[in-house]
PyMOL Python script that loads the backbone (N, CA, C, O; Angstrom):
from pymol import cmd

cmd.read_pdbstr("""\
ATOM      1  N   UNK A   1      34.288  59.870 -34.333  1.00  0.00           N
ATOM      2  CA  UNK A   1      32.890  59.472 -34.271  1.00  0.00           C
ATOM      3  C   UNK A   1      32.810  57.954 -34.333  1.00  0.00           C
ATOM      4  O   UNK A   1      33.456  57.161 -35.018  1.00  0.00           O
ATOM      5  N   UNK A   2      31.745  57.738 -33.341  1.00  0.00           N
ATOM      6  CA  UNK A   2      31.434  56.022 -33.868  1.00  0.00           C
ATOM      7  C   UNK A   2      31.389  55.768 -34.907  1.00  0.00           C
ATOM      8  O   UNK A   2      31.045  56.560 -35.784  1.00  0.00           O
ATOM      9  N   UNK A   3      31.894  54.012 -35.183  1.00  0.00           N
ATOM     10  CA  UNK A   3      30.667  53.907 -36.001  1.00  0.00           C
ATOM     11  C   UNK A   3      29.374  53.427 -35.832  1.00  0.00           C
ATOM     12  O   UNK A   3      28.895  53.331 -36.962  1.00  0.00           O
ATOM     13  N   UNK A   4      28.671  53.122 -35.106  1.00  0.00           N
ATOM     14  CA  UNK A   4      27.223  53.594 -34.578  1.00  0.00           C
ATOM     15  C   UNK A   4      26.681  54.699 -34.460  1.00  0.00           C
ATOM     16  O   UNK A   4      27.153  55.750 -34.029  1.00  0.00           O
ATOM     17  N   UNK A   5      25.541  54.437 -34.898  1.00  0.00           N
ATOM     18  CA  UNK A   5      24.665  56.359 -34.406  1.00  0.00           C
ATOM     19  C   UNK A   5      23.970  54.784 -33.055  1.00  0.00           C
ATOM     20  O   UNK A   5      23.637  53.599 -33.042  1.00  0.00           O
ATOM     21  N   UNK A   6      24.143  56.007 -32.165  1.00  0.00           N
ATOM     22  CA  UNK A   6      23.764  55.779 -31.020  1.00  0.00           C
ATOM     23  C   UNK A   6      22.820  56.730 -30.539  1.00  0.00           C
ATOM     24  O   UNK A   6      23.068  57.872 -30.925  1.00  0.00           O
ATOM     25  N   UNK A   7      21.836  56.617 -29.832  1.00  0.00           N
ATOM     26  CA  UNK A   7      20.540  57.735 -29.109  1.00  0.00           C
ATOM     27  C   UNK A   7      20.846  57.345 -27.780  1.00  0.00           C
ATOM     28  O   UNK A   7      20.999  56.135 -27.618  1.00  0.00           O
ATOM     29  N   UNK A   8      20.990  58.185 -26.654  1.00  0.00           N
ATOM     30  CA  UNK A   8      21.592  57.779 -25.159  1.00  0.00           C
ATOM     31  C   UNK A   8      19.818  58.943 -25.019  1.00  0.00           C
ATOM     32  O   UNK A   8      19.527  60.076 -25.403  1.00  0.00           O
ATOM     33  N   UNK A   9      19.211  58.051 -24.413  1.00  0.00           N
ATOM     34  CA  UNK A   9      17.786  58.198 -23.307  1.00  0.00           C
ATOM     35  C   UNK A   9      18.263  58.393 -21.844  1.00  0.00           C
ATOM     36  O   UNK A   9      18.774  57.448 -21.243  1.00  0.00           O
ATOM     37  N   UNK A  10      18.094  59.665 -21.239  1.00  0.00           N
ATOM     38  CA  UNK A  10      18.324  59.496 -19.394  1.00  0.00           C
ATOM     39  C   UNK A  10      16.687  59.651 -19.017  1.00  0.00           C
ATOM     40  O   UNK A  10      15.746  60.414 -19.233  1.00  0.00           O
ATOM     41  N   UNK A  11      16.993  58.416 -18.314  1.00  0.00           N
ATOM     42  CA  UNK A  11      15.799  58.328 -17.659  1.00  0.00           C
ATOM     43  C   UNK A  11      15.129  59.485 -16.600  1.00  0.00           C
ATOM     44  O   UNK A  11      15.931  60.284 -16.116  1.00  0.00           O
ATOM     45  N   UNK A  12      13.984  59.585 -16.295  1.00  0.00           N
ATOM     46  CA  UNK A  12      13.547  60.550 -15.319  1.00  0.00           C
ATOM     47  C   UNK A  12      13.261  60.646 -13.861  1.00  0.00           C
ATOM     48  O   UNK A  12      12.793  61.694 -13.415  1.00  0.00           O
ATOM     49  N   UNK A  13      13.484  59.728 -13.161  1.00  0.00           N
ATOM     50  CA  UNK A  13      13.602  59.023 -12.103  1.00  0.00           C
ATOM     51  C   UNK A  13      13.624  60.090 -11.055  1.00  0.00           C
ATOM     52  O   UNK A  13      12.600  60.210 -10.381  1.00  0.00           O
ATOM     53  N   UNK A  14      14.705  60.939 -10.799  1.00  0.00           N
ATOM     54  CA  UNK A  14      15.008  61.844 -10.093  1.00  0.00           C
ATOM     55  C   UNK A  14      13.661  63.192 -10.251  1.00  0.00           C
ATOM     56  O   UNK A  14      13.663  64.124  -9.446  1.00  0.00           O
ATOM     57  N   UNK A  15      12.881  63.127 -11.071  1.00  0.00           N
ATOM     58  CA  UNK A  15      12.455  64.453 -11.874  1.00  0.00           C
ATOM     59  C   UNK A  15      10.673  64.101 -10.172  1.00  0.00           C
ATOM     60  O   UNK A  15       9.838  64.898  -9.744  1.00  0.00           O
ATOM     61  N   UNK A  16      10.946  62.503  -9.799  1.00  0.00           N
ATOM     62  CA  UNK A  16       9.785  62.497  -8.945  1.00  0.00           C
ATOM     63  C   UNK A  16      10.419  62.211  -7.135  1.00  0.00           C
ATOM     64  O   UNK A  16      10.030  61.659  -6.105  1.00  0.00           O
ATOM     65  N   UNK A  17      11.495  62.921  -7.585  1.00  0.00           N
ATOM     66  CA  UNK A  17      11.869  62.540  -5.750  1.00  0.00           C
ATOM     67  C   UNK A  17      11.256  64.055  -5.402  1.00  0.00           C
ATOM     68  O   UNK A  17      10.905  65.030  -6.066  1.00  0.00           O
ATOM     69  N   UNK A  18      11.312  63.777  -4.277  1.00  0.00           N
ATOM     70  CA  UNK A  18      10.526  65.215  -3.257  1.00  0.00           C
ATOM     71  C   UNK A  18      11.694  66.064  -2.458  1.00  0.00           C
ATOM     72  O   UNK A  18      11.541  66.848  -1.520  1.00  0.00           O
ATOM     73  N   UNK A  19      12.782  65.704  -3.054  1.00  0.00           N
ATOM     74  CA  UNK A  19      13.818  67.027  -2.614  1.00  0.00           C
ATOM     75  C   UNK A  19      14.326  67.328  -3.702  1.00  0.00           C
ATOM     76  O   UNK A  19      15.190  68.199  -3.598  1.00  0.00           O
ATOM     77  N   UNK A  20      14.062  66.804  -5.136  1.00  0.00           N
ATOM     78  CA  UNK A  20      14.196  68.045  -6.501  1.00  0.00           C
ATOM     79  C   UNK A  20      13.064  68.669  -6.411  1.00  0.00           C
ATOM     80  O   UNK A  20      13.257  69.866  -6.621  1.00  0.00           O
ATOM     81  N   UNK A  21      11.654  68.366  -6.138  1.00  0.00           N
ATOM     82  CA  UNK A  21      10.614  68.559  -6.423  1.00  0.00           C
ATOM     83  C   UNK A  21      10.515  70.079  -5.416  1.00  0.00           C
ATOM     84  O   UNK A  21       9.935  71.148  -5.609  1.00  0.00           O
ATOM     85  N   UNK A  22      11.335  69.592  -4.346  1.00  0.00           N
ATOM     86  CA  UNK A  22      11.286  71.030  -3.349  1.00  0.00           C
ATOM     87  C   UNK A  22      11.852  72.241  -3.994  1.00  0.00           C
ATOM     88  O   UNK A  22      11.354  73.367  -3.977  1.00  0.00           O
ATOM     89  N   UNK A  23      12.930  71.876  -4.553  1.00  0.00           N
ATOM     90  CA  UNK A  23      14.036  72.286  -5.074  1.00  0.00           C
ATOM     91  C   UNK A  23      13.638  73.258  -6.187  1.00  0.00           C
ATOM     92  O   UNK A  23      13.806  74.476  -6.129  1.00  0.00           O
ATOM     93  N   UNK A  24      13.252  72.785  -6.908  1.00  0.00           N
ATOM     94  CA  UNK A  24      12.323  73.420  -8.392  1.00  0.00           C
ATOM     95  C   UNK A  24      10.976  74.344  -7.440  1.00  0.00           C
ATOM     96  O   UNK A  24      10.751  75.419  -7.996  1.00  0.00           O
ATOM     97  N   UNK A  25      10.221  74.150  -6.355  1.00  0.00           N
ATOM     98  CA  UNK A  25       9.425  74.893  -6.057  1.00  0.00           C
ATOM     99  C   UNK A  25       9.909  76.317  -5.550  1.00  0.00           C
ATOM    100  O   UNK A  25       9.409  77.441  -5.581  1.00  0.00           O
ATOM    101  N   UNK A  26      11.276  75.706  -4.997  1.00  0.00           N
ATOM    102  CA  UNK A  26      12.299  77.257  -4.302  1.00  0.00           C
ATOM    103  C   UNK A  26      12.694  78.284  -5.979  1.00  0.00           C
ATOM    104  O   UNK A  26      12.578  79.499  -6.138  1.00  0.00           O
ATOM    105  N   UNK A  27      13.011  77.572  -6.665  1.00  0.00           N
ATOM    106  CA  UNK A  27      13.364  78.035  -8.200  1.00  0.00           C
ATOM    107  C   UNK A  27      12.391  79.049  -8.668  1.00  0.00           C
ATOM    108  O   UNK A  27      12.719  80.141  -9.134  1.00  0.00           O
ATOM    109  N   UNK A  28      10.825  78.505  -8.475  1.00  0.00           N
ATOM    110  CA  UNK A  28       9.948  78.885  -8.923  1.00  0.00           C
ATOM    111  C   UNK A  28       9.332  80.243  -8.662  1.00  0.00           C
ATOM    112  O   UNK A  28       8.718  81.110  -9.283  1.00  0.00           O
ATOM    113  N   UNK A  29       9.940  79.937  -7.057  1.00  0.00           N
ATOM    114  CA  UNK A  29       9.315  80.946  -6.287  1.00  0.00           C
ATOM    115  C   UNK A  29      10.229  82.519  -6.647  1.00  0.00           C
ATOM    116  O   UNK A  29       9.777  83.658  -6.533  1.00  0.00           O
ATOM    117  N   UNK A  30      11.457  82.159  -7.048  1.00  0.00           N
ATOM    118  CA  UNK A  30      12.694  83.467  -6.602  1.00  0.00           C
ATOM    119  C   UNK A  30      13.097  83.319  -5.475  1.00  0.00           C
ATOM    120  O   UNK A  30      13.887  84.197  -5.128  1.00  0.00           O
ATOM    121  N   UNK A  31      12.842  82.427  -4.616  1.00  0.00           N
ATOM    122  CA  UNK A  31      13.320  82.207  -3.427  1.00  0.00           C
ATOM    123  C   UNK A  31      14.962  82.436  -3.200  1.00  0.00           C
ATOM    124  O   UNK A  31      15.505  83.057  -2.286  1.00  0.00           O
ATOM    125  N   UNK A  32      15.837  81.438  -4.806  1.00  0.00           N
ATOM    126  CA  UNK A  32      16.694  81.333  -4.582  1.00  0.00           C
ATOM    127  C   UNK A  32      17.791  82.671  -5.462  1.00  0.00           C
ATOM    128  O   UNK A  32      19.011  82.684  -5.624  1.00  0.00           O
ATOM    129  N   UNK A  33      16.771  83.631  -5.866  1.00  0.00           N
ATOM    130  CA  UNK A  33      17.536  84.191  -6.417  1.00  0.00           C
ATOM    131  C   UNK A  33      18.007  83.811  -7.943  1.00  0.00           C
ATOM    132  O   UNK A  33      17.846  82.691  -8.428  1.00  0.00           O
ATOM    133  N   UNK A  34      18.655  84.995  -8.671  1.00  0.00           N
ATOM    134  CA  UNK A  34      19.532  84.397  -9.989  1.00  0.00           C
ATOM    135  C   UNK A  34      20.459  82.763  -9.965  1.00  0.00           C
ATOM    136  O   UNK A  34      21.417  82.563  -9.218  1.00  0.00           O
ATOM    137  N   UNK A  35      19.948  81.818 -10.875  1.00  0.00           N
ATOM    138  CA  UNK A  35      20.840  80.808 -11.003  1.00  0.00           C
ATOM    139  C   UNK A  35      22.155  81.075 -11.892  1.00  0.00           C
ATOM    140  O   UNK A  35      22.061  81.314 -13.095  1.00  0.00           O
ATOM    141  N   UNK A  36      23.134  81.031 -11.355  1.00  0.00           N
ATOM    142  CA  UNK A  36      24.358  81.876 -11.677  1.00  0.00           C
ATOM    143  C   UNK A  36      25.527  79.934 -12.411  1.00  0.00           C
ATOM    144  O   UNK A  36      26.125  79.729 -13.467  1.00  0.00           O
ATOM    145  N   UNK A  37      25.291  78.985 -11.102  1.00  0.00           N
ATOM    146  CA  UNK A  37      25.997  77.921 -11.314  1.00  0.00           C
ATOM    147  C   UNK A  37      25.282  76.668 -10.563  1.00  0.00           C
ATOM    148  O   UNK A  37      24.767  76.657  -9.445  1.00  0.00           O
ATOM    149  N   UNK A  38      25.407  75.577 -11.547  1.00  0.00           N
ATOM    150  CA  UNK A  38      25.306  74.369 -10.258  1.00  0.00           C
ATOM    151  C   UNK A  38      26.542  74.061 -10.270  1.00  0.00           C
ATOM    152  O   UNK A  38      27.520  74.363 -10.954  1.00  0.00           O
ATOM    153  N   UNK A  39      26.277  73.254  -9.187  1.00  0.00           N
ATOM    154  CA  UNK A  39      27.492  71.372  -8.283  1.00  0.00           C
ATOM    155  C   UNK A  39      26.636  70.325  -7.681  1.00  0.00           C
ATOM    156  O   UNK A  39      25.817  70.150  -6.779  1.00  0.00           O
ATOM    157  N   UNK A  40      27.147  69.822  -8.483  1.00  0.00           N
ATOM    158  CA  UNK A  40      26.721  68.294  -7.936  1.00  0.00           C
ATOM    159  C   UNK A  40      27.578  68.026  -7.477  1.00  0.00           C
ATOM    160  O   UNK A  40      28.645  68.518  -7.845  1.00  0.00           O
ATOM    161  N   UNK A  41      27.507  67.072  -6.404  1.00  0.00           N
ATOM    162  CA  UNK A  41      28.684  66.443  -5.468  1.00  0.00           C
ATOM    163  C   UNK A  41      27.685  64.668  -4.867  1.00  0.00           C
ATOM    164  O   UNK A  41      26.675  64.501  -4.184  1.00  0.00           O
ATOM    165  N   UNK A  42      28.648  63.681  -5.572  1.00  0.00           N
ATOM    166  CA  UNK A  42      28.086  62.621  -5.214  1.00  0.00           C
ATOM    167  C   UNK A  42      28.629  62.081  -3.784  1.00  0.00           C
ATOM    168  O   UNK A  42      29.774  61.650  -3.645  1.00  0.00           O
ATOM    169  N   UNK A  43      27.835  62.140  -2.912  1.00  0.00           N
ATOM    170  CA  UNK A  43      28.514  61.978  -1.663  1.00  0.00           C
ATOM    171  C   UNK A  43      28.564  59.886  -1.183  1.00  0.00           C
ATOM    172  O   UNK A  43      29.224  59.297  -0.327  1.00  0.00           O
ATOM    173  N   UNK A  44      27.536  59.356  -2.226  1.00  0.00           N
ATOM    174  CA  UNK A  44      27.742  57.916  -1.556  1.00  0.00           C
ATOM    175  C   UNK A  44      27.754  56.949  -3.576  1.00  0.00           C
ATOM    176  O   UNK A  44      26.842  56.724  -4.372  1.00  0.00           O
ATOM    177  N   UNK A  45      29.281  56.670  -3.615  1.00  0.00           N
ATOM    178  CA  UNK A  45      29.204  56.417  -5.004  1.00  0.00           C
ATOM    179  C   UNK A  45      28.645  54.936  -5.173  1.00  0.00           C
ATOM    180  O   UNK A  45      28.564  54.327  -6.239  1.00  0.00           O
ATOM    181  N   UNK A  46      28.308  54.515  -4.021  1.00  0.00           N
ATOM    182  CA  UNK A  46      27.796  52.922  -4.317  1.00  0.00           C
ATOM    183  C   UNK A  46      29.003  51.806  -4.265  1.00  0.00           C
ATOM    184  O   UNK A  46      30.007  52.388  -3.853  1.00  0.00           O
ATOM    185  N   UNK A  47      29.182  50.910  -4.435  1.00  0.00           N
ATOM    186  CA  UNK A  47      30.041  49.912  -4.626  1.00  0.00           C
ATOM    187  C   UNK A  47      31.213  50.155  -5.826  1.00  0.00           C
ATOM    188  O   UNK A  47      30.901  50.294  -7.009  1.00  0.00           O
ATOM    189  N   UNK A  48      32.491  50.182  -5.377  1.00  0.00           N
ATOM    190  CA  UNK A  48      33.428  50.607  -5.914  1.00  0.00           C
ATOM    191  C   UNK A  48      33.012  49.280  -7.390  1.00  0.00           C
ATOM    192  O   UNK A  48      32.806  48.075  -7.243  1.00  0.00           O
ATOM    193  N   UNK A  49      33.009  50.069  -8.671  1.00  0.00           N
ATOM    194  CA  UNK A  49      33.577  48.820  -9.743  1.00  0.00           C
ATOM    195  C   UNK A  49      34.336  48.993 -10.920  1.00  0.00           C
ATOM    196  O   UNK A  49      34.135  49.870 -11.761  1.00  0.00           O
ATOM    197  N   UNK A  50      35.198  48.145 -10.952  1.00  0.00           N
ATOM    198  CA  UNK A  50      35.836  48.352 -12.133  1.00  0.00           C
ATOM    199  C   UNK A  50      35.445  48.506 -13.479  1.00  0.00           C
ATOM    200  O   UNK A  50      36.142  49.094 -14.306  1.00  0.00           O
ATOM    201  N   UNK A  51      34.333  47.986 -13.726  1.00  0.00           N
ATOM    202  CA  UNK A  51      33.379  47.713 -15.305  1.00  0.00           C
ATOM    203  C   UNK A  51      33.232  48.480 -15.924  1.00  0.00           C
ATOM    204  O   UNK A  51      33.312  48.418 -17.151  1.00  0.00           O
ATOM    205  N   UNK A  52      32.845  49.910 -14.957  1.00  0.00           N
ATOM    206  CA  UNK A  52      32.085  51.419 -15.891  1.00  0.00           C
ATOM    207  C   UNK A  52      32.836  52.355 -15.244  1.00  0.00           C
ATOM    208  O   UNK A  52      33.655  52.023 -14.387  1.00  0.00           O
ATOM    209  N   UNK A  53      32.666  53.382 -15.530  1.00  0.00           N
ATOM    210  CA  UNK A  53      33.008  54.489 -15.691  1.00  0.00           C
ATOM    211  C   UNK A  53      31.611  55.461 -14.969  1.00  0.00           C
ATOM    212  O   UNK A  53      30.469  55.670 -15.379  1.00  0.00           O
ATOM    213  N   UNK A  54      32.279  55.850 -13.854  1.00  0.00           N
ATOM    214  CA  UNK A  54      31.556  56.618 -12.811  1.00  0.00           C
ATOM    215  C   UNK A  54      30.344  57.650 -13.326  1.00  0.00           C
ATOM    216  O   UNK A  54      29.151  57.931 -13.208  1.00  0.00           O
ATOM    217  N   UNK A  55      31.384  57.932 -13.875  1.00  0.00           N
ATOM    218  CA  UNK A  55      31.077  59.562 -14.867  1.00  0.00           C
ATOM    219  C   UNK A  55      29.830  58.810 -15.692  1.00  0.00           C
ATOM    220  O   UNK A  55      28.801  58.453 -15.118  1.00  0.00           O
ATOM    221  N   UNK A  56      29.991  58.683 -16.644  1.00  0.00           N
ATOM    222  CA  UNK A  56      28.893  57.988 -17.647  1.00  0.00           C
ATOM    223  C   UNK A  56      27.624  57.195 -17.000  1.00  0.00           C
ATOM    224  O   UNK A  56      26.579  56.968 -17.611  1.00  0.00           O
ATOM    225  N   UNK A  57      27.920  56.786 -15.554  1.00  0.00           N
ATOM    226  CA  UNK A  57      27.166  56.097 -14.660  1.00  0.00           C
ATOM    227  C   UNK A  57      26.066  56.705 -14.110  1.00  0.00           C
ATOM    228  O   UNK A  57      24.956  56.178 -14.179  1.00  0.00           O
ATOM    229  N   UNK A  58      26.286  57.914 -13.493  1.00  0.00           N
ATOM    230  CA  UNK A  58      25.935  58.748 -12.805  1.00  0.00           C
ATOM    231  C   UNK A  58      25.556  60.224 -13.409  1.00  0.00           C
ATOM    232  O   UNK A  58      24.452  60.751 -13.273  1.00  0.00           O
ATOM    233  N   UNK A  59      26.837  60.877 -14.203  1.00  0.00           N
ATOM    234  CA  UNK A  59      26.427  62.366 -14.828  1.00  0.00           C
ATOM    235  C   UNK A  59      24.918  62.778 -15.119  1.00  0.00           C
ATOM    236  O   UNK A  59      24.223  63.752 -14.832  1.00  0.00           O
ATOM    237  N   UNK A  60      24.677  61.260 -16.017  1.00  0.00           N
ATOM    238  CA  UNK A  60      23.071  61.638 -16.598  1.00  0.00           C
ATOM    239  C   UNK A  60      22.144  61.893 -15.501  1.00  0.00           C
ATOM    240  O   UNK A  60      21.121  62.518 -15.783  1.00  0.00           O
ATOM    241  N   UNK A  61      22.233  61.710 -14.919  1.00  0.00           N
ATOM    242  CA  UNK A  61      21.308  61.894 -13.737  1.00  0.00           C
ATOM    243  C   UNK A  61      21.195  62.940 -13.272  1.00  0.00           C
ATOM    244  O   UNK A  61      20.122  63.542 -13.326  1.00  0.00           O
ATOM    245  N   UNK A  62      22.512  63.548 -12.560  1.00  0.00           N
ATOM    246  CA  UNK A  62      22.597  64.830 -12.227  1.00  0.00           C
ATOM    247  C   UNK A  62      22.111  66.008 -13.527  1.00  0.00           C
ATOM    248  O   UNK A  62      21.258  66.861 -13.281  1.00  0.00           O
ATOM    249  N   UNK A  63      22.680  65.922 -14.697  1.00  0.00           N
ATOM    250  CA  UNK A  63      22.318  66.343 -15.720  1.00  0.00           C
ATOM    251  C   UNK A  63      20.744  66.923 -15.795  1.00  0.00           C
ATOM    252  O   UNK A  63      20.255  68.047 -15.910  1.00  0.00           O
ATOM    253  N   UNK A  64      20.259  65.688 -15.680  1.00  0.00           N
ATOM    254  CA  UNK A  64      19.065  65.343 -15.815  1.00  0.00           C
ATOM    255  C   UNK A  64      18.069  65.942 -14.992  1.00  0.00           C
ATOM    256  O   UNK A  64      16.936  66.208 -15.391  1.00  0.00           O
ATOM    257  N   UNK A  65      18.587  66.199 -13.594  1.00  0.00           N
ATOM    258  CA  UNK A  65      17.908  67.061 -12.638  1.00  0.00           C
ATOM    259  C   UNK A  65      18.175  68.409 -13.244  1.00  0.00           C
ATOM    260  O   UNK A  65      17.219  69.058 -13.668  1.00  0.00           O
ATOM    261  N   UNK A  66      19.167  68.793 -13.306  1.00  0.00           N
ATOM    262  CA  UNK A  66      19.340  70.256 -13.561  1.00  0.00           C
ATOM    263  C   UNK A  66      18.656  70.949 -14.971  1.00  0.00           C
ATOM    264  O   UNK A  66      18.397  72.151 -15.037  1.00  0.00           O
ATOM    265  N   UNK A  67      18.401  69.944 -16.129  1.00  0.00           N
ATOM    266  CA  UNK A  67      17.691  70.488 -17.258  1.00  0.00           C
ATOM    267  C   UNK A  67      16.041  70.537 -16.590  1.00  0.00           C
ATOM    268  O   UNK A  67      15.233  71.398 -16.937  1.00  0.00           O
ATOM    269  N   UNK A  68      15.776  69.605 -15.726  1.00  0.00           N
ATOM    270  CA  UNK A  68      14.171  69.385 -15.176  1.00  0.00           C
ATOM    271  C   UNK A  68      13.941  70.866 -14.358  1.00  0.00           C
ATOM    272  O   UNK A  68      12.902  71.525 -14.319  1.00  0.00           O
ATOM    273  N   UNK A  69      15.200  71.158 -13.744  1.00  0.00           N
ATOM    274  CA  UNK A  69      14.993  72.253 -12.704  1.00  0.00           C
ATOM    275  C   UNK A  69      15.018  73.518 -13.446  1.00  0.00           C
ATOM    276  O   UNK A  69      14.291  74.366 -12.930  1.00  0.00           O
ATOM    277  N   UNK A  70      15.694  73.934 -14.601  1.00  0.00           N
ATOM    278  CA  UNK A  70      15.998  75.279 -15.191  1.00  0.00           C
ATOM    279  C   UNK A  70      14.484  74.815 -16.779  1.00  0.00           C
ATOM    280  O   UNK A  70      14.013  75.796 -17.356  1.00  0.00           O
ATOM    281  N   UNK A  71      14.137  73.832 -17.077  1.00  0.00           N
ATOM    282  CA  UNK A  71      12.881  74.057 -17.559  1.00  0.00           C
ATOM    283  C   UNK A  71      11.764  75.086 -17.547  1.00  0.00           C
ATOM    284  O   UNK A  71      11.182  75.581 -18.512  1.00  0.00           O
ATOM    285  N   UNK A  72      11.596  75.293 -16.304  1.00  0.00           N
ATOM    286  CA  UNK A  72      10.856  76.267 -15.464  1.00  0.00           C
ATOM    287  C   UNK A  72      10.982  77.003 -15.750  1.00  0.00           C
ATOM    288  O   UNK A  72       9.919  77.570 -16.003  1.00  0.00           O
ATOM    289  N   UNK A  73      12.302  77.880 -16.059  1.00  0.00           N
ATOM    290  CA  UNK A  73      12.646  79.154 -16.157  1.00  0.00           C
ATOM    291  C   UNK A  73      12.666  79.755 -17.786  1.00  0.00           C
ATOM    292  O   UNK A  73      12.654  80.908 -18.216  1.00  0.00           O
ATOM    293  N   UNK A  74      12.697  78.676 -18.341  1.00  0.00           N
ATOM    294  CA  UNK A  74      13.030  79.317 -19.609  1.00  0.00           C
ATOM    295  C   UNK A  74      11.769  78.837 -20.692  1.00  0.00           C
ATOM    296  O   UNK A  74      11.114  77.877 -20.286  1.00  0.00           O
ATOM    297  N   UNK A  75      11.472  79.259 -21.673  1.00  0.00           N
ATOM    298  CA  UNK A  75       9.950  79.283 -22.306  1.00  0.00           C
ATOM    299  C   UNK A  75      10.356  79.095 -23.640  1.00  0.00           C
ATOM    300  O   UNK A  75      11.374  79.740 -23.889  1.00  0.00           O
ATOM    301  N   UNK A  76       9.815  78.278 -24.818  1.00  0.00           N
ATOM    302  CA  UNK A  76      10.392  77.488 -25.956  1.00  0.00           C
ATOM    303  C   UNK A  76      10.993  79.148 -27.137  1.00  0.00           C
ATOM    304  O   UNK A  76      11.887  79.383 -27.950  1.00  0.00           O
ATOM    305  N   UNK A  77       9.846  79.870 -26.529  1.00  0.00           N
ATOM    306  CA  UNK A  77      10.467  80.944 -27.377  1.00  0.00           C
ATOM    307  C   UNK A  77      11.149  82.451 -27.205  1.00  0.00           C
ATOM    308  O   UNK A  77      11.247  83.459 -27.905  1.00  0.00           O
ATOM    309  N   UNK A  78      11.660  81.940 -25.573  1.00  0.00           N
ATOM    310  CA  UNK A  78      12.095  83.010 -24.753  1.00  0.00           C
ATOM    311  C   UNK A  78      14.050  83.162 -25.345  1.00  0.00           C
ATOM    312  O   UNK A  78      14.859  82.234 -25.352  1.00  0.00           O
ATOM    313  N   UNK A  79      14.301  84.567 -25.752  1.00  0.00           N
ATOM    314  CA  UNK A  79      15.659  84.975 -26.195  1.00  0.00           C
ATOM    315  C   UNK A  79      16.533  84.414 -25.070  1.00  0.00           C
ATOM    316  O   UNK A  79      17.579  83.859 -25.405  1.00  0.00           O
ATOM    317  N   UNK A  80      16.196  84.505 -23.683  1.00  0.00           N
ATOM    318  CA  UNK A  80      16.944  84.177 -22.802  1.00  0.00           C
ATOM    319  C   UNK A  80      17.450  82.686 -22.490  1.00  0.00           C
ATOM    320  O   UNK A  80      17.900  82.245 -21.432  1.00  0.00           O
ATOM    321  N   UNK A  81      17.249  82.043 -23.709  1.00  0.00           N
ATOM    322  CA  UNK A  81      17.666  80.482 -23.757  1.00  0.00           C
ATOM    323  C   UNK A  81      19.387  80.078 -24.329  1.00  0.00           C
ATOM    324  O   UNK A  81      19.706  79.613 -25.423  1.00  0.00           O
ATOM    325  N   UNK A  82      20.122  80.380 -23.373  1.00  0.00           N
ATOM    326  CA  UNK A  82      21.647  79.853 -24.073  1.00  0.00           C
ATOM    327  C   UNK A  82      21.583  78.649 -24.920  1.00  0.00           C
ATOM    328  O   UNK A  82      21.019  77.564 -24.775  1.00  0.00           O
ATOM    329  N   UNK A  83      22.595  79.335 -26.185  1.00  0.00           N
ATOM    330  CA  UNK A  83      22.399  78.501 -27.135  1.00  0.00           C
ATOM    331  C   UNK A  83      24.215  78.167 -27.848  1.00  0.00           C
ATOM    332  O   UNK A  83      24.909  79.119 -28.205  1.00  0.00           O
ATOM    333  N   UNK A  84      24.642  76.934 -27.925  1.00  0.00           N
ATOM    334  CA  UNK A  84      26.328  77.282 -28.366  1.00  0.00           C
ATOM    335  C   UNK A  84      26.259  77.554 -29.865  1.00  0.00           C
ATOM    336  O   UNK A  84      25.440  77.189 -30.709  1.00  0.00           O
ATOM    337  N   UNK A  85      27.836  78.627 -29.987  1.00  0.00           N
ATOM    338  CA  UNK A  85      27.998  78.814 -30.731  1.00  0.00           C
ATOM    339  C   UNK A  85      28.490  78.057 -31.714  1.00  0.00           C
ATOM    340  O   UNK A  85      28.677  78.540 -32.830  1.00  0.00           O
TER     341      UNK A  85
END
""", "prot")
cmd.dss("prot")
cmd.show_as("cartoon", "prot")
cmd.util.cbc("prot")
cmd.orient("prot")
């Protein structure tokens, strides 16, 4: 563990583009069926740099879409909310 307590904020940025926004409406609908798995796949990583770490760069984001998108589905006091053991 650090020694810092640290709070990491991901921003919401992605939560107003109009192809999650589609995305979550297909969700909504049953369109797409049981959500079984995602993948993300970053197809344009930006300018190669040595400084950071891709992962830590980027994850939150994707992350970040996918908790915005399965929101929908699940209700604060619904059993069907995976929880770790």
């Amino acid at each position: 563990m650090s020694e810092f307590e640290v709070t990491v904020i991901v921003r919401v940025t992605f939560e107003f583009n109009a192809a999650v926004g589609a995305l979550q409406d297909y969700i909504e609908a049953g369109e797409l069926g049981d959500l079984l798995h995602f993948n993300a796949a970053r197809l344009n990583l930006g300018l190669y740099q040595t400084d950071i770490n891709v992962v830590w760069d980027l994850a939150p984001h994707d992350i970040s879409i996918m908790n915005f998108l399965l929101r929908s589905l699940w209700s604060d006091d619904s059993d069907d909310v995976p929880t770790r053991a």
